[in-house]
C-alpha positions as a Markdown table, in Angstrom:
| # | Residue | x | y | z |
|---|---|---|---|---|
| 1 | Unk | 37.7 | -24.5 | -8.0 |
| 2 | Unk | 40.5 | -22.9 | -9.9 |
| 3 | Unk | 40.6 | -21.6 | -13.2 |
| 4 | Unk | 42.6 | -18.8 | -15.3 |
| 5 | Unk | 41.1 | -15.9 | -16.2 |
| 6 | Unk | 42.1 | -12.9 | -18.7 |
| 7 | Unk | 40.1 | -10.6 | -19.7 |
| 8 | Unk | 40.9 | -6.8 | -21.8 |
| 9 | Unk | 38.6 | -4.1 | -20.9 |
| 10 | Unk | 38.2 | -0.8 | -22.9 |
| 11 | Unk | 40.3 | 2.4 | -20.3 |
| 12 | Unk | 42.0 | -0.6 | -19.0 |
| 13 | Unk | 45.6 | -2.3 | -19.5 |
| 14 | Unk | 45.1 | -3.9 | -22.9 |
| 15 | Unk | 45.9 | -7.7 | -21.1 |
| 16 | Unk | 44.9 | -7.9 | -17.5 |
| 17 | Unk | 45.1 | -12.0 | -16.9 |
| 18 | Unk | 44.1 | -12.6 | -13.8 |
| 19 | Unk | 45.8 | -16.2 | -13.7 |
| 20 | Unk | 45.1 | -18.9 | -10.9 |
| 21 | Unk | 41.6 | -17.0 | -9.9 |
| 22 | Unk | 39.9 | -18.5 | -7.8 |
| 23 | Unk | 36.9 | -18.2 | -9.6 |
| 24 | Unk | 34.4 | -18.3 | -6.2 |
| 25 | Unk | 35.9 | -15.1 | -5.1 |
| 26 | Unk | 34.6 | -12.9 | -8.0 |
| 27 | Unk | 31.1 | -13.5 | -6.4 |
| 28 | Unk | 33.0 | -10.4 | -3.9 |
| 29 | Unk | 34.1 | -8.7 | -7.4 |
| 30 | Unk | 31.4 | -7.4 | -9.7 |
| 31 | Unk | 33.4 | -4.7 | -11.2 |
| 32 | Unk | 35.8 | -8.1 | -12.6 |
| 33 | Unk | 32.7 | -10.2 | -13.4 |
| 34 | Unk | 31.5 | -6.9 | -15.2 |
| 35 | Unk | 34.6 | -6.8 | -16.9 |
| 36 | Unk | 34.4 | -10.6 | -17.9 |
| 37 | Unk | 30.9 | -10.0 | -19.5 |
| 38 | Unk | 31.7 | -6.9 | -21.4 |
| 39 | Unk | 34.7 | -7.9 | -22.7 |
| 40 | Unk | 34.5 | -11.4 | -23.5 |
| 41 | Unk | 36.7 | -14.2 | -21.3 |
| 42 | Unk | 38.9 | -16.9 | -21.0 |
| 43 | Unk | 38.8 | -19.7 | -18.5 |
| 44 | Unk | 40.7 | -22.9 | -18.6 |
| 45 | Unk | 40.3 | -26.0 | -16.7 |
| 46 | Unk | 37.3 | -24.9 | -14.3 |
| 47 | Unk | 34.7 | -26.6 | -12.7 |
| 48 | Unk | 31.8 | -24.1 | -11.7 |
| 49 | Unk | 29.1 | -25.6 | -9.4 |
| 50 | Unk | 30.0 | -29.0 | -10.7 |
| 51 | Unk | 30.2 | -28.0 | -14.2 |
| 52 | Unk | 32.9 | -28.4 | -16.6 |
| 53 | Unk | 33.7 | -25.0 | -18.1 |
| 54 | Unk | 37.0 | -25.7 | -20.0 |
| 55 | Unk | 37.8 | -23.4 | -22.8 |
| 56 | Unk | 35.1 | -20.8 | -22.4 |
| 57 | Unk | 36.4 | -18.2 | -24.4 |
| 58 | Unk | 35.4 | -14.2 | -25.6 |
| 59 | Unk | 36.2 | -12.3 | -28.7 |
| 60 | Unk | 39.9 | -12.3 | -28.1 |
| 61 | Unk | 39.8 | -16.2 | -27.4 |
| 62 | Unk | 38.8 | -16.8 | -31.2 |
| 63 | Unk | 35.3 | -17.1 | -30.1 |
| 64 | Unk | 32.6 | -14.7 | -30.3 |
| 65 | Unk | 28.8 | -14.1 | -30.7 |
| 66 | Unk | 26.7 | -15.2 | -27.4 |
| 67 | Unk | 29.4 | -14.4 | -24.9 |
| 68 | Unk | 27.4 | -12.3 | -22.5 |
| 69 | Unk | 24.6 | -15.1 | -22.2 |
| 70 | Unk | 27.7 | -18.3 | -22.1 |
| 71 | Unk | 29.2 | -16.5 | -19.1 |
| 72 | Unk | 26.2 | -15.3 | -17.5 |
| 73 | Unk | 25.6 | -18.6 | -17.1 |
| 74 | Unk | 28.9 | -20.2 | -16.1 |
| 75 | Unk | 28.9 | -17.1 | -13.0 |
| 76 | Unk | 25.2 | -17.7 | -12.0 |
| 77 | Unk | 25.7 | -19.7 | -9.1 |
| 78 | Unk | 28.6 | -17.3 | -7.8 |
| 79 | Unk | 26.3 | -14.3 | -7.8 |
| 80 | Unk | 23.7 | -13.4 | -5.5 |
| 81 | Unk | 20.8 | -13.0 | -7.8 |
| 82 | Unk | 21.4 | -16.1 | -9.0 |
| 83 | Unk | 20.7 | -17.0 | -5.1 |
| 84 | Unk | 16.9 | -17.0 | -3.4 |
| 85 | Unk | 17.1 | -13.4 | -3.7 |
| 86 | Unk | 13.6 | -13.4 | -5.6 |
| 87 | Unk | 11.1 | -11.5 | -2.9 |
| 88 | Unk | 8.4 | -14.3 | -2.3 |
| 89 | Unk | 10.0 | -16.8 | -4.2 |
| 90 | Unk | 8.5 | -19.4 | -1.7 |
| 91 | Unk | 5.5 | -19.7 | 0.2 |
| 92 | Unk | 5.4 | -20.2 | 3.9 |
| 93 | Unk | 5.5 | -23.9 | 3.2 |
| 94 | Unk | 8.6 | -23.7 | 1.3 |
| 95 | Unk | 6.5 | -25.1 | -2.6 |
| 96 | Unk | 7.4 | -22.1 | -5.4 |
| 97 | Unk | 5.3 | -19.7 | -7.2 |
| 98 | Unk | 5.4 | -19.1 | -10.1 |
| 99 | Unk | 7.7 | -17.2 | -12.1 |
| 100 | Unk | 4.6 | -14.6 | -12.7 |
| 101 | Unk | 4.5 | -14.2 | -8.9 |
| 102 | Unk | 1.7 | -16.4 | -8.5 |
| 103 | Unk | -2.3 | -16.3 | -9.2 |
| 104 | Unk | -3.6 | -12.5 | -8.6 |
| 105 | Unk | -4.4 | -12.2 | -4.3 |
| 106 | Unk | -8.1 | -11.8 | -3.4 |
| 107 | Unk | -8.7 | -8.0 | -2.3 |
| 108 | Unk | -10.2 | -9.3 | 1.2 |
| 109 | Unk | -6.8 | -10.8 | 1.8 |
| 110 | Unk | -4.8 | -8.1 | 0.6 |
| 111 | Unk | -6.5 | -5.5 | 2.3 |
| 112 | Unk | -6.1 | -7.1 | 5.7 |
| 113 | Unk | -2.3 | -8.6 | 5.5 |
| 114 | Unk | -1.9 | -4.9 | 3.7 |
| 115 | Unk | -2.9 | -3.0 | 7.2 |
| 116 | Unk | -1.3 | -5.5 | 9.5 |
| 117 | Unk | 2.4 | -5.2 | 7.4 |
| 118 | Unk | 1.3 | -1.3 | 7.4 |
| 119 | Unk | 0.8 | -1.6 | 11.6 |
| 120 | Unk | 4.3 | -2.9 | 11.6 |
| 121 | Unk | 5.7 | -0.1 | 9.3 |
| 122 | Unk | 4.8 | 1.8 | 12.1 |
| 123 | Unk | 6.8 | 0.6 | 14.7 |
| 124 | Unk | 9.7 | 0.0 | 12.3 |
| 125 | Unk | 9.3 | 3.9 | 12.0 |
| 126 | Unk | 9.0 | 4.7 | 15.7 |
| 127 | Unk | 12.2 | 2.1 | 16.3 |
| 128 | Unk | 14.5 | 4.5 | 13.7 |
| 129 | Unk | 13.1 | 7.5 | 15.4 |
| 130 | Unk | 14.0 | 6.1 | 18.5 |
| 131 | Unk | 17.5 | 4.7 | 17.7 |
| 132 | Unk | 18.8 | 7.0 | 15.4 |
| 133 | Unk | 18.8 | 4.2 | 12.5 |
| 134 | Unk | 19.3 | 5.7 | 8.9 |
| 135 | Unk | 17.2 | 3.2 | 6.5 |
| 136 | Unk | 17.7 | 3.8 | 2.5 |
| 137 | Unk | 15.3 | 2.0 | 0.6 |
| 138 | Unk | 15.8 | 1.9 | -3.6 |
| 139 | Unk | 12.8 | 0.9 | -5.4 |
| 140 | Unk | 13.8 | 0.1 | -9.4 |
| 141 | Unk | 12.5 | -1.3 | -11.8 |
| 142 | Unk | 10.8 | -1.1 | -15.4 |
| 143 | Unk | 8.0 | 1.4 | -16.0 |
| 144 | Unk | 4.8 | 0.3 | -15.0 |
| 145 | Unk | 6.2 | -2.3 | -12.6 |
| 146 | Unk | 4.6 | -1.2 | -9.8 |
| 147 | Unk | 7.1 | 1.4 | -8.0 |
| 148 | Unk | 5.5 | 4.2 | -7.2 |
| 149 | Unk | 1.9 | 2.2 | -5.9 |
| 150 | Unk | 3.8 | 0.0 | -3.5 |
| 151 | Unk | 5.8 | 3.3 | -1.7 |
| 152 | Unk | 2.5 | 4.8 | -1.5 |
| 153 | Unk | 1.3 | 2.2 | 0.5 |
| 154 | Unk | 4.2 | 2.2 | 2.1 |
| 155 | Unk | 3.9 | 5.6 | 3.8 |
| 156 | Unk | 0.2 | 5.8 | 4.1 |
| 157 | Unk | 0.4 | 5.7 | 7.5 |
| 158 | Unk | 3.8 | 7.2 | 8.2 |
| 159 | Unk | 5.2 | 10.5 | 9.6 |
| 160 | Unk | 6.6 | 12.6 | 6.7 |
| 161 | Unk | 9.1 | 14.0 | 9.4 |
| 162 | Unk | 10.6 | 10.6 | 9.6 |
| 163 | Unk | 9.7 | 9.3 | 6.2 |
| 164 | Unk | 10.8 | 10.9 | 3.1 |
| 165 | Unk | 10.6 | 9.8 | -1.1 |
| 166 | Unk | 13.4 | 10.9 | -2.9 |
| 167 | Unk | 11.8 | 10.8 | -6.6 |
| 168 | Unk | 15.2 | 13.0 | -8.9 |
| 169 | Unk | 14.1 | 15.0 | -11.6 |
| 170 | Unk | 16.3 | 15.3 | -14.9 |
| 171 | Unk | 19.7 | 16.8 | -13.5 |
| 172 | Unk | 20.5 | 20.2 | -14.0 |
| 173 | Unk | 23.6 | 21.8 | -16.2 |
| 174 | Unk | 25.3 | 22.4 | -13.1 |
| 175 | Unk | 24.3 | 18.9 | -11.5 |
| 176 | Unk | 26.1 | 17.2 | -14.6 |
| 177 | Unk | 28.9 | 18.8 | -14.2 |
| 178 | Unk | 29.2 | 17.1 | -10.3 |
| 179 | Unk | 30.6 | 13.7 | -9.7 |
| 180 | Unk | 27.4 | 11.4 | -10.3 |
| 181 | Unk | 26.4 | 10.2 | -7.0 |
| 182 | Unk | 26.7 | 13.4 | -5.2 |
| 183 | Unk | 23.4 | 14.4 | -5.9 |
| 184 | Unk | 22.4 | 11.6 | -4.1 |
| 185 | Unk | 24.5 | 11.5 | -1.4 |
| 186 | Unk | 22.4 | 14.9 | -0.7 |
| 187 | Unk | 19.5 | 12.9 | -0.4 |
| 188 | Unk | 20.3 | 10.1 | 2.1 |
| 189 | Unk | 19.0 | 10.2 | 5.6 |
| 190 | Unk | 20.2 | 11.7 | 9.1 |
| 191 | Unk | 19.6 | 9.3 | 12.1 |
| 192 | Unk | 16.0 | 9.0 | 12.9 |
| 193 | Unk | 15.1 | 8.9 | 9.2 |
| 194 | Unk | 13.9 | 6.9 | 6.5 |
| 195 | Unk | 14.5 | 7.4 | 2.7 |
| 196 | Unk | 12.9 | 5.3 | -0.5 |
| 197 | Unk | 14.7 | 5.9 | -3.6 |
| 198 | Unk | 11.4 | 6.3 | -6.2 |
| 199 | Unk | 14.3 | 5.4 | -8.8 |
| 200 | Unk | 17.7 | 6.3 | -7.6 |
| 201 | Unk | 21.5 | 6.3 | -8.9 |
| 202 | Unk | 20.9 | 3.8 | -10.7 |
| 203 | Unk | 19.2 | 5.5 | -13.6 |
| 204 | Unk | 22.4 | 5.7 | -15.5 |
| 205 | Unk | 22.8 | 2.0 | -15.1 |
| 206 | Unk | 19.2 | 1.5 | -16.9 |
| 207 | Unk | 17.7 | 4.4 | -18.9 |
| 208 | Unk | 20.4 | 7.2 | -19.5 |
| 209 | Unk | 22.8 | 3.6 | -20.9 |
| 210 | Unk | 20.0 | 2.8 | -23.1 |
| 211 | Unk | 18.6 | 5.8 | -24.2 |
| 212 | Unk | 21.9 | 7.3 | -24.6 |
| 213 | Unk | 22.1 | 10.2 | -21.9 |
| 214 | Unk | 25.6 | 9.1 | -20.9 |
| 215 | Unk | 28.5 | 8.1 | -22.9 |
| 216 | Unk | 30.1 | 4.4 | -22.6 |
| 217 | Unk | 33.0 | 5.7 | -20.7 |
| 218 | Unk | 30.6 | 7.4 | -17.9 |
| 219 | Unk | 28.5 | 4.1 | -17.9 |
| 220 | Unk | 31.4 | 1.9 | -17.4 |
| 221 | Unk | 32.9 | 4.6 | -14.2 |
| 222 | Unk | 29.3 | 4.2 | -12.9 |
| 223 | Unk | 29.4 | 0.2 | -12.6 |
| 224 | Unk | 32.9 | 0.5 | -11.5 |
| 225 | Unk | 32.1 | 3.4 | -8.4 |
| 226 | Unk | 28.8 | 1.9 | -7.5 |
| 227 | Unk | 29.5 | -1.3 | -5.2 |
| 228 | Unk | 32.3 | 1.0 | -4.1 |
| 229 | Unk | 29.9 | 3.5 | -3.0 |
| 230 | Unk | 27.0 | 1.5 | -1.5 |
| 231 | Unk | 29.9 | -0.4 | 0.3 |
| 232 | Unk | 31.0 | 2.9 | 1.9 |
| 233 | Unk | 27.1 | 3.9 | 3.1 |
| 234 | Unk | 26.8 | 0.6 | 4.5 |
| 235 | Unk | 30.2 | 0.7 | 6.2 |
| 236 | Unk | 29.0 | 4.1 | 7.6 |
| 237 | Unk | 25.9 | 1.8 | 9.2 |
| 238 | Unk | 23.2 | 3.0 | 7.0 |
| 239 | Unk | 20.7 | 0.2 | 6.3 |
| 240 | Unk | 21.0 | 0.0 | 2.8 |
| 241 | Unk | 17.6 | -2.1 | 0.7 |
| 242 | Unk | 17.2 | -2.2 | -2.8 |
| 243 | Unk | 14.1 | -3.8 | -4.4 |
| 244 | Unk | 14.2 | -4.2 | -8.5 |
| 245 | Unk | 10.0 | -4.7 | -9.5 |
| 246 | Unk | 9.8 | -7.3 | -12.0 |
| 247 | Unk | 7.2 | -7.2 | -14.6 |
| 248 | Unk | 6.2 | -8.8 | -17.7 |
| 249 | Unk | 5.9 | -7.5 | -21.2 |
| 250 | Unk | 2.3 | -7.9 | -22.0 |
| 251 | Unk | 2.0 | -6.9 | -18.3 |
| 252 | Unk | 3.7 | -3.7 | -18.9 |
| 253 | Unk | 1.6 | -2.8 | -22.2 |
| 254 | Unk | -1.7 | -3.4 | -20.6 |
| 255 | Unk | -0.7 | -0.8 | -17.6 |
| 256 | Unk | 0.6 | 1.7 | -19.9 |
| 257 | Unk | -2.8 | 1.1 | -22.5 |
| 258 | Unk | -4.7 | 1.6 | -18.9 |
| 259 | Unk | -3.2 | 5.0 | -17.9 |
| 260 | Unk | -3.9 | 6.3 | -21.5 |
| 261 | Unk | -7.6 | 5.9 | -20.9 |
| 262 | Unk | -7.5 | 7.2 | -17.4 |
| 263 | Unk | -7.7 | 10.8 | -17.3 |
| 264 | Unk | -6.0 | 10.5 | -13.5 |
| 265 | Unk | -3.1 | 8.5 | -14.5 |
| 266 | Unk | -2.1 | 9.7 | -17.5 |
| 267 | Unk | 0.1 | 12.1 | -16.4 |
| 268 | Unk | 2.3 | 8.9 | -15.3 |
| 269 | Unk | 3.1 | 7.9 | -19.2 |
| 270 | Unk | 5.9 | 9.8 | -20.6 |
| 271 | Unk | 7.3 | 9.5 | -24.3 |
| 272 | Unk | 10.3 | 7.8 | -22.8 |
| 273 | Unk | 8.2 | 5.0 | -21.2 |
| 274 | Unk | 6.5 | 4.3 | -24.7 |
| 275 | Unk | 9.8 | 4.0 | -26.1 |
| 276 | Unk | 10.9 | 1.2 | -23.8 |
| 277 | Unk | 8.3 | -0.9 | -25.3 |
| 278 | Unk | 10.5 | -1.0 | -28.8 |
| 279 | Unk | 13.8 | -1.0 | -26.2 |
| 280 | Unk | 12.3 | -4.3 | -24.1 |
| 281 | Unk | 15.7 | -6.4 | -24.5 |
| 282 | Unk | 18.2 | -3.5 | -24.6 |
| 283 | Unk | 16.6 | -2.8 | -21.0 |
| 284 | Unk | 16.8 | -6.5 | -20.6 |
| 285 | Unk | 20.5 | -6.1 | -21.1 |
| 286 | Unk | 21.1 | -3.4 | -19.2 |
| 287 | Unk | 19.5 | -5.0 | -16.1 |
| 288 | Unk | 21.1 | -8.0 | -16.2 |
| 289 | Unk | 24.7 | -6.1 | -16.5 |
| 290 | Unk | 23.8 | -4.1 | -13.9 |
| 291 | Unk | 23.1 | -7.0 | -11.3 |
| 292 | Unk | 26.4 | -8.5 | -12.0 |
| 293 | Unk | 27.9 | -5.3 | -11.0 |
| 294 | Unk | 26.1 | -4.2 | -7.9 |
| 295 | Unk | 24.9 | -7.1 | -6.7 |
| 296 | Unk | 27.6 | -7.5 | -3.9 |
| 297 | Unk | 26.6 | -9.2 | -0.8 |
| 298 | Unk | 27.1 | -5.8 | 1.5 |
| 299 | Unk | 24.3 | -4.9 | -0.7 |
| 300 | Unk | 21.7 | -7.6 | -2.4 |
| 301 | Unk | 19.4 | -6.4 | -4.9 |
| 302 | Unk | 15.8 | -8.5 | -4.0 |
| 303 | Unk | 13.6 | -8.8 | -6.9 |
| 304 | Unk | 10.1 | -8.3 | -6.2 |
| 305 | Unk | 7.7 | -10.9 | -9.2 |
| 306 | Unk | 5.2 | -7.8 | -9.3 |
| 307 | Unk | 2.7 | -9.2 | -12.0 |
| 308 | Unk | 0.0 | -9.3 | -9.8 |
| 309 | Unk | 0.8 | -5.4 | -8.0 |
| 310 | Unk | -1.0 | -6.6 | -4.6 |
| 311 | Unk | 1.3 | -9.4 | -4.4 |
| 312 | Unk | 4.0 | -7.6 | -5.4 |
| 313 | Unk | 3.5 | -5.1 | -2.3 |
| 314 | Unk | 2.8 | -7.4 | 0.4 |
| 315 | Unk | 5.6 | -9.4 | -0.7 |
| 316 | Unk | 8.0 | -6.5 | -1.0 |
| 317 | Unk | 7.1 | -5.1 | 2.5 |
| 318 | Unk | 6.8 | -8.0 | 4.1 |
| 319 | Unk | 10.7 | -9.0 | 3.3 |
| 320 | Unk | 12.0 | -5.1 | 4.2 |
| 321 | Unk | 10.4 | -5.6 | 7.9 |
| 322 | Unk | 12.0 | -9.4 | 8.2 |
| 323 | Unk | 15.8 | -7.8 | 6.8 |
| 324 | Unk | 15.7 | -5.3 | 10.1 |
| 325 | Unk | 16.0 | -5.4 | 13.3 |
| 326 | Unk | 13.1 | -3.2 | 14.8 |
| 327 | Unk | 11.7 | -3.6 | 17.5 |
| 328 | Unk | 8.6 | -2.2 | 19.0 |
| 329 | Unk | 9.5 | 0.8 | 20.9 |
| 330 | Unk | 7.6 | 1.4 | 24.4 |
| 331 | Unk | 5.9 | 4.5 | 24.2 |
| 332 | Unk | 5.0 | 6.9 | 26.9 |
| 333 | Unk | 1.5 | 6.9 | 28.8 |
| 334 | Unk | 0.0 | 9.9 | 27.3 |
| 335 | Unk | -3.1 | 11.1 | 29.1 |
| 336 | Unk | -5.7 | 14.3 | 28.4 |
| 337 | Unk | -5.6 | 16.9 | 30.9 |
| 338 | Unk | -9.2 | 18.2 | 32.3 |
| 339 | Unk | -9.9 | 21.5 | 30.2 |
| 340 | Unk | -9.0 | 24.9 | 32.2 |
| 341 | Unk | -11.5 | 26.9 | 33.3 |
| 342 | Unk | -12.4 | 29.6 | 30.9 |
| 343 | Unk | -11.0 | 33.0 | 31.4 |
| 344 | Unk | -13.3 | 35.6 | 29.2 |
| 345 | Unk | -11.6 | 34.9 | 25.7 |
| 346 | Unk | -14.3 | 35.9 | 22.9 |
| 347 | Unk | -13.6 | 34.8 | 19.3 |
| 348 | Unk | -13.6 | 37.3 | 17.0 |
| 349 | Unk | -16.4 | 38.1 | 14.8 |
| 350 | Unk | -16.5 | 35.8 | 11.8 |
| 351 | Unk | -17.6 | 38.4 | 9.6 |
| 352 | Unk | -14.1 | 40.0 | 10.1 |
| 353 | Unk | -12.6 | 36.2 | 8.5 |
| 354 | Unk | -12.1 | 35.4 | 5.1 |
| 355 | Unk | -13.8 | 31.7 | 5.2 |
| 356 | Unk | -14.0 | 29.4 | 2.1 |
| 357 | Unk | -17.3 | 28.9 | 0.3 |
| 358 | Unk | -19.3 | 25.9 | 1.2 |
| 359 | Unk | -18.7 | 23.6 | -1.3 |
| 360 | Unk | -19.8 | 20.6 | 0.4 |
| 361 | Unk | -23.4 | 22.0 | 0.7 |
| 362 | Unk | -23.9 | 22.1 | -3.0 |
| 363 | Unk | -23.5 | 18.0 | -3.2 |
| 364 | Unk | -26.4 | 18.0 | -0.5 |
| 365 | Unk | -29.8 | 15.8 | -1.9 |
């Protein structure tokens, strides 16, 4: 499965050829397959998963329009995602869903598979307590896709000492001035702890490349550093998970015509997240270079089909607890004391207390 590849990056040398590749061990180079689909390249002679690829060529090949979609293609079955890395992809039985993620889950059986995975957060909690396991968890994904809902069922029932949500606002002057992950790096967990990304670094990979709050040169170090970085937090033995929510368009424009009506929610749709609706492909675009990049197998991304939100969650917790080890952590017999026997204390006199008015008795029949 040989093949010759050169490719001419922009801040590169102007003709890196990377001749006699084998072209099955890029799948371990994203920052090259990066390179290949931003800049156009040229293979000769290659058979890709039993396809002849001869004289695919990119703008400095003579050929040029489509070249991000032809080679996307040609390295699909040499990248992860291109893998059963979609989060309930299959059923128990093995037959697909569908690419919507399937028909919406009756609320009976969603609220009872949702408190059993939720028991089971639990003791994956108590199990990084008890072992001094760090666990990042990176939830991405377009607006509307369902983030934010599925991490707060995710901690409903968990200790806020243990479990934390790292949700960044904009950066600060100062914070721009830093190298871009370090305000992250501030974030991640001590053993015994568990972080979830509520968007993460990867911002500048999605909205900050498409709205234009970084430059091309800072967006190209960013795909370049990230699998370098996650490689060095897993290598440090954090459990590293990233989920990307998947949603359609009409799916997306009836949430965000939902949270306009609901007085409680609307605080949730920002002028930015009305813009992506005219910015649907250039997002598009943006994900699917970013997955060719930092989709290394230290660190798989695992898209969650989260048309249906309810499936989307089950599914999406259900696979975190099956990718770690936990285990259920004896705990120790606990057992009340009899009360002591009282020694003269008097309470003091609640007219000396400042209580709160009784608001409760006003709702009274």
């Amino acid at each position: 499965m040989k093949g010759v590849v050169g490719c001419a990056v922009g801040g590169l040398p102007e003709e890196r050829s990377l001749t006699g590749l084998d072209l099955g061990q890029l799948a371990a180079k994203p920052f090259l397959i990066g390179v290949a689909l931003s800049s156009g390249v040229i293979v000769d002679s290659a058979e890709i998963g039993g396809q002849d690829v001869s004289r695919v060529n990119g703008p400095r090949g003579g050929h040029g329009g489509g070249m991000i979609q032809r080679i996307s293609r040609v390295f699909v079955p040499y990248r992860r995602v291109g893998r059963a890395m979609r989060v309930g992809a299959r059923s128990k039985k093995g037959a697909p869903v569908s690419d919507k993620g399937g028909s919406r889950l009756p609320r009976e059986v969603y609220e009872r598979e949702l408190l059993r995975l939720q028991g089971e957060l639990v003791k994956l909690q108590e199990w990084v307590r008890h072992d001094g396991a760090r666990l990042v968890v990176v939830f991405e994904g377009r607006d509307a896709a369902g983030k934010g809902s599925t991490i707060k069922r995710f901690t409903e029932h968990l200790n806020p000492r243990v479990v934390r949500i790292a949700a960044l606002p904009t950066p600060t002057d100062r914070e721009r001035t830093q190298w871009y992950f370090q305000r992250y790096v501030e974030q991640l967990p001590a053993a015994g702890e568990i972080v979830l990304f509520d968007r993460s670094w990867y911002n500048r990979a999605g909205v900050e490349r498409v709205m234009g709050y970084c430059t091309p040169e800072e967006h190209r170090r960013f795909l370049q550093q990230c699998p370098i970085f996650e490689r060095l937090l897993v290598d440090d033995g954090i459990l590293l998970r990233k989920y990307w929510f998947s949603v359609s368009a009409a799916e997306q424009e009836r949430r965000f015509r939902a949270r306009l009506k609901d007085p409680m929610r609307r605080w949730k749709l920002s002028t930015v997240d009305i813009e992506s609706i005219s910015r649907w492909e250039d997002y598009s675009r943006a994900k699917d270079e970013m997955f060719v990049h930092s989709d290394i197998a230290e660190s798989p991304w695992h898209v969650v089909e989260s048309e249906d939100k309810r499936r989307g969650r089950i599914n999406m917790i259900a696979h975190l607890l099956s990718s770690v080890p936990y285990r259920e952590v004896p705990r120790q017999a606990v057992s009340l004391p009899p009360r002591p026997s009282l020694t003269g204390y008097a309470r003091t006199e609640r007219s000396l207390q400042t209580a709160i008015p009784d608001h409760a008795a006003t709702l009274a029949d």
